[in-house]
Backbone as a chain_set.jsonl record, in Angstrom:
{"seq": "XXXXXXXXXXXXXXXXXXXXXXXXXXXXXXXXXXXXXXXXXXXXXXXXXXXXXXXXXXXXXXXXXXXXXXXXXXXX", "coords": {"N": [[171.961, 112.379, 214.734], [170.488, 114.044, 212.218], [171.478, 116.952, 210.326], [170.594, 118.21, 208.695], [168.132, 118.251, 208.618], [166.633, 115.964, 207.111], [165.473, 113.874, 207.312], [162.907, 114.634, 208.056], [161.653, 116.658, 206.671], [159.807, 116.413, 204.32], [157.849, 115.587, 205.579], [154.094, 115.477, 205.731], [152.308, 118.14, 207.389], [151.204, 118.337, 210.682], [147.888, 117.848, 212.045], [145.595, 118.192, 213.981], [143.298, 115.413, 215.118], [141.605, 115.922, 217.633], [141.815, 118.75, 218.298], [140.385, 121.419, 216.8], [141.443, 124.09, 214.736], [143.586, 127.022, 216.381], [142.307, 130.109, 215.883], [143.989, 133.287, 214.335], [143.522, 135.373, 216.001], [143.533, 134.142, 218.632], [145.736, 132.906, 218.9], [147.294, 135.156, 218.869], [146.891, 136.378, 220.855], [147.816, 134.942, 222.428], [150.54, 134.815, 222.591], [150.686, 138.027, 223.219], [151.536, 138.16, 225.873], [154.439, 137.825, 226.339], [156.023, 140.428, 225.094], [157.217, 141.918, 226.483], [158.717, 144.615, 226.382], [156.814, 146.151, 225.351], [156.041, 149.24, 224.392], [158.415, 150.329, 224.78], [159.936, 151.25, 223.129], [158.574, 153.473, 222.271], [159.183, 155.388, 224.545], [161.847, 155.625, 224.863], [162.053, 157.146, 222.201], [161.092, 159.85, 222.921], [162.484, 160.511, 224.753], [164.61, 160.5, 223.466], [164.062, 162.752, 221.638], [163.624, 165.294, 223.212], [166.172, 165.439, 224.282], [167.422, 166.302, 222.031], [165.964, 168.819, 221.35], [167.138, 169.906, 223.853], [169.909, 170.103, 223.365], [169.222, 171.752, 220.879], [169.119, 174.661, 221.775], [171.45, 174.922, 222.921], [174.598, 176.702, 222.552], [176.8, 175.908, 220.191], [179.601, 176.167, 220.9], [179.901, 175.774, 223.196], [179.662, 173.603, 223.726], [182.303, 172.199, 223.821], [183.72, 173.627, 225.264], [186.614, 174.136, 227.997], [188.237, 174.991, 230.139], [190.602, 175.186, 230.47], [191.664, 176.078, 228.167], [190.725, 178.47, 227.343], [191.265, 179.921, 225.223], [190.875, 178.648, 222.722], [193.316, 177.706, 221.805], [195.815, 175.458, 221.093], [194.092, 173.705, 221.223], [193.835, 171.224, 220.287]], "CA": [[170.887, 113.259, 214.289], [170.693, 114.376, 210.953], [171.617, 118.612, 211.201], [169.991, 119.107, 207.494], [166.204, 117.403, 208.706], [166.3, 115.067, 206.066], [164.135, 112.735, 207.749], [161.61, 115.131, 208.434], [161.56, 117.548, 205.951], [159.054, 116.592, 203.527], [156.812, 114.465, 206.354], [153.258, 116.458, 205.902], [151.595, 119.111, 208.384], [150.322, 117.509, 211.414], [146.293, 118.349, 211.892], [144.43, 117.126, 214.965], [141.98, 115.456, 215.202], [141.271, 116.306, 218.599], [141.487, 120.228, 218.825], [140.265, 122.786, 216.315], [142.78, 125.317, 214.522], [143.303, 128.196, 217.126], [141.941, 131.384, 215.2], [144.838, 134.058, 214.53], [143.222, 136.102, 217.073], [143.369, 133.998, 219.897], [147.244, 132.731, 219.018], [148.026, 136.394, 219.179], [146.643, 137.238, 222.057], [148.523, 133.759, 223.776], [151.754, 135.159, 222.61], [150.887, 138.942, 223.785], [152.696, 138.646, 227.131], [156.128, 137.868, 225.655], [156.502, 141.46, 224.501], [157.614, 142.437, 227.416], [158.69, 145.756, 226.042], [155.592, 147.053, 224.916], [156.021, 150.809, 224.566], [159.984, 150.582, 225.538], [160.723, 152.378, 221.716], [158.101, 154.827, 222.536], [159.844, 155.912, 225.915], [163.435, 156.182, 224.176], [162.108, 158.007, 221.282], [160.437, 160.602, 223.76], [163.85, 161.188, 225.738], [165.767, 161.571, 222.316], [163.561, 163.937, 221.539], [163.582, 166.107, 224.388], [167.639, 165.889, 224.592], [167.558, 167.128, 220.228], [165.443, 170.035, 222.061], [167.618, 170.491, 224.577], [171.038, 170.804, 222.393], [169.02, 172.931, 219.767], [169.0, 175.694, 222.222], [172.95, 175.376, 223.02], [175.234, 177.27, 221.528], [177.661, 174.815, 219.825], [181.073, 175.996, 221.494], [179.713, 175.986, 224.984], [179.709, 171.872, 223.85], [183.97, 171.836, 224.192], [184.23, 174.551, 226.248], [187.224, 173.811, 228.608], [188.544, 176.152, 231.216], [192.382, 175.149, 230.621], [191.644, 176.625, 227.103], [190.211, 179.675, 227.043], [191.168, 181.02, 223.627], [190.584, 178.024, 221.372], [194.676, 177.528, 221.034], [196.442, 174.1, 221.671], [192.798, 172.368, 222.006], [193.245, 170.112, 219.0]], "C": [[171.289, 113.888, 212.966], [170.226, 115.75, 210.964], [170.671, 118.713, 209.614], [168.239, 118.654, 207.735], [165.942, 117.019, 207.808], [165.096, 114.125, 206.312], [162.786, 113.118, 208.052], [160.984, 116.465, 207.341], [160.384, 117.744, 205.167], [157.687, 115.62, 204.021], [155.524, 116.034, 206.223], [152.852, 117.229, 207.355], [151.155, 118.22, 209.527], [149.049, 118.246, 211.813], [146.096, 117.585, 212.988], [143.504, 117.058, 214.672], [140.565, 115.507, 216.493], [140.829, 117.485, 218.837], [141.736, 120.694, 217.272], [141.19, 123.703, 216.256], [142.509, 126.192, 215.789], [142.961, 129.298, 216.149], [143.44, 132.281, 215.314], [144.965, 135.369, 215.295], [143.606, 135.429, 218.508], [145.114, 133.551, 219.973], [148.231, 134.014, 219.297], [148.001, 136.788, 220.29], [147.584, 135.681, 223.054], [149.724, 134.294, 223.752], [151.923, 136.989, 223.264], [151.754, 139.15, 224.675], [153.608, 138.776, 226.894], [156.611, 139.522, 225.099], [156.129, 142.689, 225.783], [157.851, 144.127, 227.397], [158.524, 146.235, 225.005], [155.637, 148.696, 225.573], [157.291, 151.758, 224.958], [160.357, 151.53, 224.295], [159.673, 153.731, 221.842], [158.988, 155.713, 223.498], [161.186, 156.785, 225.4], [162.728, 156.904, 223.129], [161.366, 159.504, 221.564], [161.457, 161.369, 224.309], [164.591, 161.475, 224.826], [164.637, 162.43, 221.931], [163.933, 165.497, 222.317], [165.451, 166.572, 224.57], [167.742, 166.948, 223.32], [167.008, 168.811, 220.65], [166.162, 171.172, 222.673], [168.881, 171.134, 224.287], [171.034, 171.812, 220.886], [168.939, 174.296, 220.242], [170.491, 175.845, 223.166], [173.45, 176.098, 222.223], [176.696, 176.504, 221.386], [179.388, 175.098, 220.574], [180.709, 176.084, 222.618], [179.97, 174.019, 224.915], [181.25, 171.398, 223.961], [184.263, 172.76, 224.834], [185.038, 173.945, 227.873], [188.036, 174.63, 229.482], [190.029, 176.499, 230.802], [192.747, 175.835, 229.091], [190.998, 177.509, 226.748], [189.822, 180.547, 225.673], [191.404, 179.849, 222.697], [192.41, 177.587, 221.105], [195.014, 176.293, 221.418], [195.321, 173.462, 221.643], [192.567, 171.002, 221.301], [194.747, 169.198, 219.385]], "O": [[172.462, 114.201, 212.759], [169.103, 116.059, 211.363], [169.903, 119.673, 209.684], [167.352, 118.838, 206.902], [164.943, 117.515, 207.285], [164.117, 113.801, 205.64], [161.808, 112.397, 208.251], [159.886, 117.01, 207.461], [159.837, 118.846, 205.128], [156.827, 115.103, 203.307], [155.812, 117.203, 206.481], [153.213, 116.689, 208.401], [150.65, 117.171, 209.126], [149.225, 119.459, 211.918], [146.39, 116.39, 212.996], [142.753, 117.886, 214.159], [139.353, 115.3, 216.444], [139.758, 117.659, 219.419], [142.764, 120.513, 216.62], [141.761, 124.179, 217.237], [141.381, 126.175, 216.281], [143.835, 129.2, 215.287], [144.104, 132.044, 216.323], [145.9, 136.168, 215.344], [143.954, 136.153, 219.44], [145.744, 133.828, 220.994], [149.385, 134.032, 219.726], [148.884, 137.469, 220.811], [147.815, 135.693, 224.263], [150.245, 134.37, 224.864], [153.012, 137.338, 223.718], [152.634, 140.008, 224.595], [154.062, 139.899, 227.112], [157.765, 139.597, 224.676], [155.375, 143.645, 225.966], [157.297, 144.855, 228.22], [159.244, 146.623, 224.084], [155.391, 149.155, 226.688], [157.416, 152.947, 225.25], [161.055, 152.523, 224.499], [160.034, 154.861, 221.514], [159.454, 156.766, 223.064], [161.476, 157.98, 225.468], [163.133, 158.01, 223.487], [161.086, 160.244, 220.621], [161.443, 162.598, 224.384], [165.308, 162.471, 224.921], [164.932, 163.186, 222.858], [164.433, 166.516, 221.84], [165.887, 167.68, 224.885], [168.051, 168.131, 223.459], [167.611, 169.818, 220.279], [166.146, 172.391, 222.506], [169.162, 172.273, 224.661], [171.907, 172.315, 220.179], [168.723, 175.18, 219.413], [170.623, 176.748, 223.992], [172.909, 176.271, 221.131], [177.552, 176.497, 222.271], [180.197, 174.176, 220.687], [181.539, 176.727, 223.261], [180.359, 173.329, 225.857], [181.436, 170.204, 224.192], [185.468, 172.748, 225.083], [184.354, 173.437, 228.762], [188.932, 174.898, 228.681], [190.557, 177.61, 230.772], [193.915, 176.106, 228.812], [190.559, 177.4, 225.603], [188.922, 181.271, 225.248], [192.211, 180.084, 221.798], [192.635, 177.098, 219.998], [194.298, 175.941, 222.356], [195.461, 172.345, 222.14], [191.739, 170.106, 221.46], [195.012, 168.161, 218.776]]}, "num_chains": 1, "name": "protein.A"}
């Protein structure tokens, strides 16, 4: 087999003459199902939201706050 498609490369378009182009409406709608996750980047960009929310109303040293370190010394 020839990996560069030499043999086929510059062979023209094939056209039936049986079936009529499909319209770019109806090829879209054949491939619709495949997009399986439809609305999956909505979902995640909903829950990061809501977390950005939820750590804008922390107060940033409660985010390493460690019991065995009380006063900030040795923690690094």
């Amino acid at each position: 087999m020839n990996e560069n498609y030499e043999d086929i490369i510059n062979l023209p378009h094939h056209v039936s003459k049986k079936h009529i182009p499909m319209s770019m409406w109806n090829r879209a709608a054949q491939f619709a199902p495949f997009a399986a996750l439809n609305g999956h980047y909505s979902a995640i960009r909903e829950t990061e939201k809501q977390h950005e929310q939820m750590f804008e109303h922390q107060d940033d040293s409660s985010l390493f706050t460690d019991p065995q370190y009380e006063n900030g010394e040795d923690y690094l």
